[in-house]
C-alpha positions as CSV (number, residue, x, y, z in Angstrom):
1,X,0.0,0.0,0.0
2,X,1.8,3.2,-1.1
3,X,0.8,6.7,0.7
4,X,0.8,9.3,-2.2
5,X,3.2,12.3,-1.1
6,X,-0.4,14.9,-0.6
7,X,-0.7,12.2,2.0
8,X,2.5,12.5,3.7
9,X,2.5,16.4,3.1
10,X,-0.9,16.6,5.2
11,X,-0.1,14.7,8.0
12,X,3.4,17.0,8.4
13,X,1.1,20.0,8.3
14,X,-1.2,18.4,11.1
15,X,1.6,17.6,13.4
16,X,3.6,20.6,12.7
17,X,0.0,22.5,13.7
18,X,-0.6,20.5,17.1
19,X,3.0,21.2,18.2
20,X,3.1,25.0,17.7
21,X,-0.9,25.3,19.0
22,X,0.2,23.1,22.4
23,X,2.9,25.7,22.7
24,X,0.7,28.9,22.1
25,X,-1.9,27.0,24.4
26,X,0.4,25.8,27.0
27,X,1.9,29.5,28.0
28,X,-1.9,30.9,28.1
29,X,-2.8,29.7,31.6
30,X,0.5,31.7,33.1
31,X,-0.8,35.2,30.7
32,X,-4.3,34.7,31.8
33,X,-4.0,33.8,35.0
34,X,-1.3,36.5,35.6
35,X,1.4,34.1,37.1
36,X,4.2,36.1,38.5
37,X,6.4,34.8,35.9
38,X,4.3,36.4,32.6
39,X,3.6,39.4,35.1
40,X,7.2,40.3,35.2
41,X,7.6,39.9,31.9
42,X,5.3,42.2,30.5
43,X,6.0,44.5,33.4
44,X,9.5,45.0,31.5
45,X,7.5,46.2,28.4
46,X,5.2,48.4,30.2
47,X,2.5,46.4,29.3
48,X,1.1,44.8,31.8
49,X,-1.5,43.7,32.2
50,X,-3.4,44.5,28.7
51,X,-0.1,43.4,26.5
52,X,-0.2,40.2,28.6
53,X,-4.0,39.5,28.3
54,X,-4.2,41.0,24.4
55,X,-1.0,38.2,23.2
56,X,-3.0,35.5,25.3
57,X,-6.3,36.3,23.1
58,X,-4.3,36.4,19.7
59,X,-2.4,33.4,20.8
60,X,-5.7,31.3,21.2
61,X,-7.0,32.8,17.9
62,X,-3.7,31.5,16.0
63,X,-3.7,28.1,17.5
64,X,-8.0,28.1,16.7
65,X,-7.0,29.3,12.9
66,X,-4.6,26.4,12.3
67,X,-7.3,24.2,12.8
68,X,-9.8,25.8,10.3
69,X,-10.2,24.4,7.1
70,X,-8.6,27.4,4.6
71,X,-7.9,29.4,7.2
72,X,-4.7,27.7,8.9
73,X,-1.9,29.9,7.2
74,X,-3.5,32.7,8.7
75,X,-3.3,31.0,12.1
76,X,0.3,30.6,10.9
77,X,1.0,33.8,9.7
78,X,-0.2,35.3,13.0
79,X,1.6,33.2,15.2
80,X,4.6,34.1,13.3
81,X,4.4,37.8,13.6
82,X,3.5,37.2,17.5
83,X,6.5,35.1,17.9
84,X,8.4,37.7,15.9
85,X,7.6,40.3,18.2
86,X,8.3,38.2,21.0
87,X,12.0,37.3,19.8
88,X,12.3,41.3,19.5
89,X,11.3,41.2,23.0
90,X,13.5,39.2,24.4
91,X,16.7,40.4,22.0
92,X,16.2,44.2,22.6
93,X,14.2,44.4,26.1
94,X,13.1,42.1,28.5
95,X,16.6,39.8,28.0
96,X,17.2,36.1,26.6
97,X,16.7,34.5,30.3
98,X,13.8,35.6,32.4
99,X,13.1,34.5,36.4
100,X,16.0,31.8,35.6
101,X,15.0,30.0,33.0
102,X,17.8,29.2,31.0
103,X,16.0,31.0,28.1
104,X,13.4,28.7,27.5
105,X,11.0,30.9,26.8
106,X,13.3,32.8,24.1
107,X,13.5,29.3,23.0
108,X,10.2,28.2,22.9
109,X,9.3,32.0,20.5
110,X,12.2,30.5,18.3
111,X,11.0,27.4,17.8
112,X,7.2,28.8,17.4
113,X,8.1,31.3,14.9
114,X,10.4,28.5,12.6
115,X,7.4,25.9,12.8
116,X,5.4,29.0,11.8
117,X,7.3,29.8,9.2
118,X,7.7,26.7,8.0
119,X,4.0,26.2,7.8
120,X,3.5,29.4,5.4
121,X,6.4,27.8,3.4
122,X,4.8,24.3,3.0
123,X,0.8,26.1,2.1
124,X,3.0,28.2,-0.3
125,X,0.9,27.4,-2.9
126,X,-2.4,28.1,-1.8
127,X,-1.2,31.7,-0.8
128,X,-0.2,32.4,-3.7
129,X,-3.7,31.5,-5.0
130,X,-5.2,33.5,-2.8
131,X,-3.1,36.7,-3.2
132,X,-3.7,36.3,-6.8
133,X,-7.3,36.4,-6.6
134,X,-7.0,39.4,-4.8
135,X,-5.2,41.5,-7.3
């Protein structure tokens, strides 16, 4: 029984969506629930708490996009630019480590905004599609 490469190329896409949504999803109980630890953090960019509480919500839409049928490169696309801003963040602001981490969290943007990206690049097609139906 041979699996046809569309095949192969879909079930990347799912896994490479689950694994970036569990990480958007997984660092939304510490923003909405204010832990110390996301507190601090968007302390450092003066703002707390609506910066903290306005990333959560986009955060959830991205990882809800990635799900919907046509709609998971914007999910994508908007978890990059999130993840983008976060790298900025940590490069320019708030500092690789924060509250001792070792830089996981600088980490975890990286490896966001890569998967991310790496989605966009493998729907490549369909984007172009739709940005040509737009012009």
């Amino acid at each position: 029984m041979s699996v046809s490469n569309q095949t192969i190329k879909n079930r990347i896409l799912i896994c490479l969506r689950i694994l970036v949504a569990f990480i958007f999803l997984q660092t939304l109980f510490f923003k909405f629930t204010g832990a110390p630890e996301s507190v601090a953090i968007f302390s450092k960019l003066n703002s707390e708490p609506w910066g903290r509480i306005g990333t959560g919500i986009l955060e959830l839409l991205a990882s809800i996009l990635l799900f919907v049928p046509g709609f998971g490169w914007s999910g994508a696309f908007l978890g990059a630019a999130l993840m983008f801003g976060a790298i900025l963040s940590h490069i320019f602001v708030i500092g690789i480590e924060q509250e001792n981490d070792g830089g996981f969290l600088f980490f975890l943007a990286l490896t966001s905004a890569t998967i991310c990206l790496l989605l966009l690049w493998m729907e490549r097609e369909k984007l172009t599609e739709i940005v040509r139906k737009r012009i």
